[in-house]
C-alpha positions in Angstrom: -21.7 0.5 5.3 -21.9 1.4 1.8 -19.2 1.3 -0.4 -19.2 2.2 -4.3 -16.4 2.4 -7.0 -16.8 4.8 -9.6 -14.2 6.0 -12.5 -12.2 8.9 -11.4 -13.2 10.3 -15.0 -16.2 11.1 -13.5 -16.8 15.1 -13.0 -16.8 15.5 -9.5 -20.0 17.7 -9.8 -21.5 14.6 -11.6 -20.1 12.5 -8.8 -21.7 15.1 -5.9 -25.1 15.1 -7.8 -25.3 11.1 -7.9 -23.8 10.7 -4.8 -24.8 14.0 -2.1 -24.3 13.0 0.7 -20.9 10.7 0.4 -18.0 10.6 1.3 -15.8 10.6 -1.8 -11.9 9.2 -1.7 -9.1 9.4 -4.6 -7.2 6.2 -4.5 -5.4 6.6 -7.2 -1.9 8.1 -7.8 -3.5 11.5 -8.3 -4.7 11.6 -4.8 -4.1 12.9 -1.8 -2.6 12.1 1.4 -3.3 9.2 2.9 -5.3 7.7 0.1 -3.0 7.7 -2.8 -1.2 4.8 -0.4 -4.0 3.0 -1.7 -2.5 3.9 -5.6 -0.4 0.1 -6.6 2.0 3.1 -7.8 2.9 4.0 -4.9 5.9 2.8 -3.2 4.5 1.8 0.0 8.3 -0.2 0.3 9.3 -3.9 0.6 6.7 -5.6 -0.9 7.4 -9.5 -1.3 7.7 -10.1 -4.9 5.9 -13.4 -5.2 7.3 -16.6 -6.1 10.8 -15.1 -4.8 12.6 -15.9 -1.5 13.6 -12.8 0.1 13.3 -10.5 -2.6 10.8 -7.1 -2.1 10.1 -4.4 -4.5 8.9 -0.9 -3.9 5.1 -0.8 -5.3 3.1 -3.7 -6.0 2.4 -1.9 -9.7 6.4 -2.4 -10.0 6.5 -5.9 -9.2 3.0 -6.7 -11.7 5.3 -4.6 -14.6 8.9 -5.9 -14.0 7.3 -9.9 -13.9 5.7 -8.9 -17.3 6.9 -11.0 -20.2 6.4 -9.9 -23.5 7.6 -11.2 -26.7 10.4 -9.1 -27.8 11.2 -8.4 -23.9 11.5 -10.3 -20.4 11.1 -9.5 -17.2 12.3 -5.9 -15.6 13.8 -6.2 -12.8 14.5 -2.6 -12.5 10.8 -2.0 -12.1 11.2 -3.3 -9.2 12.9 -0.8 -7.5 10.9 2.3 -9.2 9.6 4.9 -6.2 8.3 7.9 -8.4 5.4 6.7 -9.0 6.4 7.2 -13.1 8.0 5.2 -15.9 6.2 1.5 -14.6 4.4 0.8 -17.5 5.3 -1.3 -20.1 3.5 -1.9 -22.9 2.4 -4.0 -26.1 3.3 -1.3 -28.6 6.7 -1.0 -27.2 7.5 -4.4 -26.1 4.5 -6.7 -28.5 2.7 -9.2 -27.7 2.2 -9.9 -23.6 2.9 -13.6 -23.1 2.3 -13.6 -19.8 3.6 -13.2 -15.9 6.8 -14.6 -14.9 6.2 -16.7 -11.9 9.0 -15.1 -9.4 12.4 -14.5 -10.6 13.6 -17.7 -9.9 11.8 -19.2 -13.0 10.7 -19.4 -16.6 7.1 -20.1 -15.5 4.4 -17.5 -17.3 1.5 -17.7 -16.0 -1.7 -16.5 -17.9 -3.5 -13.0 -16.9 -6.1 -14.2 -15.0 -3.8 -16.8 -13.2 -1.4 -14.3 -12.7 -4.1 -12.0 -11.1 -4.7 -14.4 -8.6 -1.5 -15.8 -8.0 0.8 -12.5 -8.1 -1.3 -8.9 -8.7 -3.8 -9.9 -6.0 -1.7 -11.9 -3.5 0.7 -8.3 -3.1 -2.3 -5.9 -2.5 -3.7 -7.9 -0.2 -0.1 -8.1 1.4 0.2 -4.1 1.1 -3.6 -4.0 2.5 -2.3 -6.1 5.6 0.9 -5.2 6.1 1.2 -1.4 5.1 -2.3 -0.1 4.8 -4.1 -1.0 8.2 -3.5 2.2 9.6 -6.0 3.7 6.0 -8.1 1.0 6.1 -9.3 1.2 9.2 -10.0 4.9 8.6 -12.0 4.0 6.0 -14.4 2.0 8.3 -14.5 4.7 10.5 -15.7 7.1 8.0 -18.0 4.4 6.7 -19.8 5.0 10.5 -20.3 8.8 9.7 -21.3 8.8 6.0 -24.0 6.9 4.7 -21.6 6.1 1.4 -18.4 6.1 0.5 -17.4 6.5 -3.2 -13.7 4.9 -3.6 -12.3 6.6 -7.3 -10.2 4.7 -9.6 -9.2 4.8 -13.1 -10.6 1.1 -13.8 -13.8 0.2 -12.4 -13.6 -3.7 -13.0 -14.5 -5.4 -9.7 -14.3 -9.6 -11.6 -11.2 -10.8 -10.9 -12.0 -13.3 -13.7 -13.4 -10.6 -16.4 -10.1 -10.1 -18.4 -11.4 -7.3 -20.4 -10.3 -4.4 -18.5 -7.7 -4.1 -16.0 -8.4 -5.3 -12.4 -9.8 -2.0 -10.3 -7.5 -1.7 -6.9 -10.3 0.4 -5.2 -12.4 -2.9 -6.0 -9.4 -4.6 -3.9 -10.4 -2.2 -1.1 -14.3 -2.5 -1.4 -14.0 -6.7 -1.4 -11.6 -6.4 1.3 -13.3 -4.0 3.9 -16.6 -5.7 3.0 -14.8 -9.5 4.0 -15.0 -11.1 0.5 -11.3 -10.6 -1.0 -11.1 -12.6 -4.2 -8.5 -14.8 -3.3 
């Protein structure tokens, strides 16, 4: 099985020249049925929010943008609760400076980005891939027996859960955990 991630940016004639023969999937919010599941945006429903006894959120992009603390701005709680798939940013020019991840909603705690990546952001898609995704996933590998590659498409392409220079690609997620090598 051969699994790549490639920027959904990409021209899909660009993508069908480099890649002929595979099997090319949208997961993000932009795509279609069943993949955009895949999209954090989407509000798969009752996702744990970490750190927090009992409470669940819609999307696990909602709980990653409601736990953001910012200087001018705490947490969101109403973020949360967001199932359009719209309005879950937030951002520095709005807000300022990010100070960091509020560790549940029980707390002051901010954790740094690359903590908070492995401790909150990475923790709830693996959740979402186990609990609300199996059904997809093990489509996936299916597919994976028919085409010699799979292209998954994302808007971020960053696979390092340690490189904090980009955002953190989802469809990586995927890749890492269909392959048996989840970074947590």
């Amino acid at each position: 099985m051969h699994i790549v991630v490639k920027s959904r940016r990409n021209l899909p004639r660009t993508l069908e020249r480099n890649y002929p023969k595979a099997l090319i999937l949208d997961l993000t919010s932009k795509g279609k049925e069943p993949w955009v599941k895949f999209s954090p945006f989407y509000p798969i429903e009752d996702v744990p929010i970490p750190f927090s006894e009992g409470q669940v959120g819609a999307s696990v992009e909602g709980i990653w943008q409601g736990l953001k603390v910012f200087e001018t701005e705490g947490i969101d709680a109403k973020k949360f609760e967001v199932s359009t798939m719209k309005g879950l940013k937030r951002t520095v020019r709005k807000f300022g400076t990010v100070l960091g991840h509020q560790k549940g909603m029980e707390t002051t705690e901010l954790l740094p980005y690359i903590d908070a990546r492995k401790q909150i952001y990475a923790p709830m898609y693996l959740w979402a891939l186990e609990n609300k995704l199996q059904q997809e996933v093990q489509q996936i590998k299916k597919l994976a027996q028919e085409y010699d590659t799979i292209v998954l498409l994302d808007y971020e392409t960053n696979g390092d859960i340690n490189d904090p220079s980009k955002p953190l690609s989802h469809a990586f997620l995927v890749k890492h955990y269909i392959e048996d090598n989840f970074p947590i």
